[in-house]
C-alpha positions in Angstrom: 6.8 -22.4 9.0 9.4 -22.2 6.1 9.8 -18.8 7.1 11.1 -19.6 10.6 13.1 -22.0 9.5 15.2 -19.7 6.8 15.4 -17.3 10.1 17.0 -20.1 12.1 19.8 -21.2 9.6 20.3 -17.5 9.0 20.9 -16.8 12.0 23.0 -19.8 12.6 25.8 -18.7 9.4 25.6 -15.1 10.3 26.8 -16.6 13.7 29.1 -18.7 11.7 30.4 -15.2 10.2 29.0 -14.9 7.1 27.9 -11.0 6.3 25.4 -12.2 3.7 22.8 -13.8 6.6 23.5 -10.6 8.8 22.3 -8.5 5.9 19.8 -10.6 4.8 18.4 -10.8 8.6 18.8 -7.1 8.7 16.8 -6.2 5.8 13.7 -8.9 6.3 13.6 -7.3 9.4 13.8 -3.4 8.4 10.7 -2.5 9.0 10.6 -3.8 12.8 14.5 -1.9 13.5 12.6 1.4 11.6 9.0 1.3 13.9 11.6 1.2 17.2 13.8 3.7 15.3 10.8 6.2 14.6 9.5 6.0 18.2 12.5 7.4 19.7 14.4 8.9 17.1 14.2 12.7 19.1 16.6 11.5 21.5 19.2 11.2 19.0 21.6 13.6 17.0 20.2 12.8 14.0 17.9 9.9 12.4 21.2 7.6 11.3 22.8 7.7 14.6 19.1 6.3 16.3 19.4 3.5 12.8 23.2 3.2 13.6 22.1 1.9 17.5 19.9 -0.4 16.4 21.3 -2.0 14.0 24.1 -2.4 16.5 21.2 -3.5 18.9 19.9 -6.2 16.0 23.9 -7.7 15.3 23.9 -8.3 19.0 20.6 -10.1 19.4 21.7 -12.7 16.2 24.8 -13.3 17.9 22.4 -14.0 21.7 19.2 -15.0 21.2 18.5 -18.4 21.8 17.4 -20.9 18.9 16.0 -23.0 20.2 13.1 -20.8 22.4 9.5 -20.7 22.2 9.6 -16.7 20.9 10.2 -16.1 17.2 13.3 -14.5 16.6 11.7 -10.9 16.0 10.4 -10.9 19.6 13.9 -11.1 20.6 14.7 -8.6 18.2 12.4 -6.1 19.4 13.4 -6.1 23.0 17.3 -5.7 22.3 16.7 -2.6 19.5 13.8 -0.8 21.9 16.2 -1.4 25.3 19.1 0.0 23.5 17.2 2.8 21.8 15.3 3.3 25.2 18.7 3.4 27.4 20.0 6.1 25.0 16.6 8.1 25.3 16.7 7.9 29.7 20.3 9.1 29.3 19.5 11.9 26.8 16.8 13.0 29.2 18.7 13.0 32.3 21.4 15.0 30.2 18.7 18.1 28.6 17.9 17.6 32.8 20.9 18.8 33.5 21.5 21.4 31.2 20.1 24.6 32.9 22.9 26.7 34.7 21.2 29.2 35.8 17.5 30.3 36.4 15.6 33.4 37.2 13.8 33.4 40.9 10.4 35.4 41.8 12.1 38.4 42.5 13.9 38.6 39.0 17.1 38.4 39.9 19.5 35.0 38.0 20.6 32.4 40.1 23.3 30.0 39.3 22.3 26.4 39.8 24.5 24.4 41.7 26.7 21.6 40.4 25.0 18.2 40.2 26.4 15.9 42.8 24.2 13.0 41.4 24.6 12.3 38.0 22.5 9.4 38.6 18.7 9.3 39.4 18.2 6.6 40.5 21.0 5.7 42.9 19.7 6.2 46.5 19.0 9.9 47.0 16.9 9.5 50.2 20.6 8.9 52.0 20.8 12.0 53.5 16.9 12.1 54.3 17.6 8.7 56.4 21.0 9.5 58.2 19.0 13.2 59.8 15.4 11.0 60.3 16.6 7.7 61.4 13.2 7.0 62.5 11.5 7.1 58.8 14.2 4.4 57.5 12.1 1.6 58.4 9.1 3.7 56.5 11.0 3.8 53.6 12.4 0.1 53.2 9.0 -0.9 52.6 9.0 0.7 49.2 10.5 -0.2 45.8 13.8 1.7 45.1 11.6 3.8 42.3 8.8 4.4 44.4 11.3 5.6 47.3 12.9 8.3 44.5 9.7 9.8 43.8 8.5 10.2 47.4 11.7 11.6 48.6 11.9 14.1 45.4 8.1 15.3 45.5 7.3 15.6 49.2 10.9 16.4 51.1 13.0 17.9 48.5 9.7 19.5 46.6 10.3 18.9 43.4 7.1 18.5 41.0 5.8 15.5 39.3 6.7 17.0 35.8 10.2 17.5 37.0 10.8 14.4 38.9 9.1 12.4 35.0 11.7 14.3 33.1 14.3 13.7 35.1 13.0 9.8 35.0 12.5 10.3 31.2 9.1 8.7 31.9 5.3 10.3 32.3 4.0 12.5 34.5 0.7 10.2 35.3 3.4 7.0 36.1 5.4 9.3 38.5 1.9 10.7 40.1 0.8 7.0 40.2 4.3 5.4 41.8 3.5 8.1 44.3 0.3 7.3 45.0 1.4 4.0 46.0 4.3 4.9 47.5 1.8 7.0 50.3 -0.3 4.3 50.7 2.8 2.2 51.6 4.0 4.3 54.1 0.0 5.1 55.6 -0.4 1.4 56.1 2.7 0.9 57.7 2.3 3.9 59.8 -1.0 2.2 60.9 0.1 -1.2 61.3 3.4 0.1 63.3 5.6 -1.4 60.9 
């Protein structure tokens, strides 16, 4: 209990300003930055710039979390250090996504890829599915915005699970489950008339 209470007026001085809590905070809590730090680490230049972005992470969740709520303070750590180290890790896969320039076809012969017009994955690409199929948009409202994604890029635009995972920087089993359900969506409302 003493423990959590040294946290607490910690937390409140390095609020205060003073650089003494912030390191002391930092270093009781080492351990926890370094597990997150270790788990995505590859995404990152080099092993200080993954430390540098959660310790950045970790001076930003003593200056928000809340007090006086019923998680310790290194539950609230955790989350801000993995969601910054995670949100540089989506946007370093998406970037080694689109890296390739060219690639070499069946018949040997090197194709340049074309430009990306959609630097972002997740931002609606079923658009231009819905303005030629007008009758599929009500199919497709019935799914999650992530489920929508991986249907449109597996069965119209053909890409393959592994693909559509990297370029979601998540697994290939969530991506074949997401569309799993994402067919059963549109089955049952193709049944039901929906």
């Amino acid at each position: 209990m003493q423990a959590h209470w040294d946290t607490t007026a910690c937390i409140r001085h390095a609020r205060r300003g003073c650089t003494e809590s912030k390191e002391r905070l930092l270093t009781r809590y080492t351990p926890l930055i370094l597990s997150q730090v270790r788990r995505y680490a590859s995404s990152f230049p080099t092993h200080a710039d993954a430390y540098q972005t959660a310790v950045t992470a970790a001076l930003h969740c003593i200056m928000a979390c809340p007090l006086d709520g019923d998680k310790p303070f290194a539950y609230y750590l955790k989350a801000f250090v993995r969601q910054a180290l995670r949100h540089e890790h989506l946007t370093a896969c998406r970037d080694r996504f689109y890296t390739a320039v060219s690639v070499l076809t069946t018949d040997g012969a090197e194709t340049d890829l074309p430009d990306v017009v959609d630097p972002d994955p997740l931002g609606r690409p079923e658009e231009s599915f819905m303005l030629r199929h007008d009758g599929q948009k009500a199919l497709l409202n019935h799914l999650t915005h992530e489920e929508r994604y991986v249907l449109v890029h597996c069965c119209i635009e053909g890409f393959t699970e592994t693909a559509v995972a990297r370029r979601l920087g998540c697994s290939q089993a969530k991506v074949s489950r997401r569309l799993h359900k994402a067919k059963e969506k549109v089955r049952s409302a193709c049944r039901f008339g929906i």
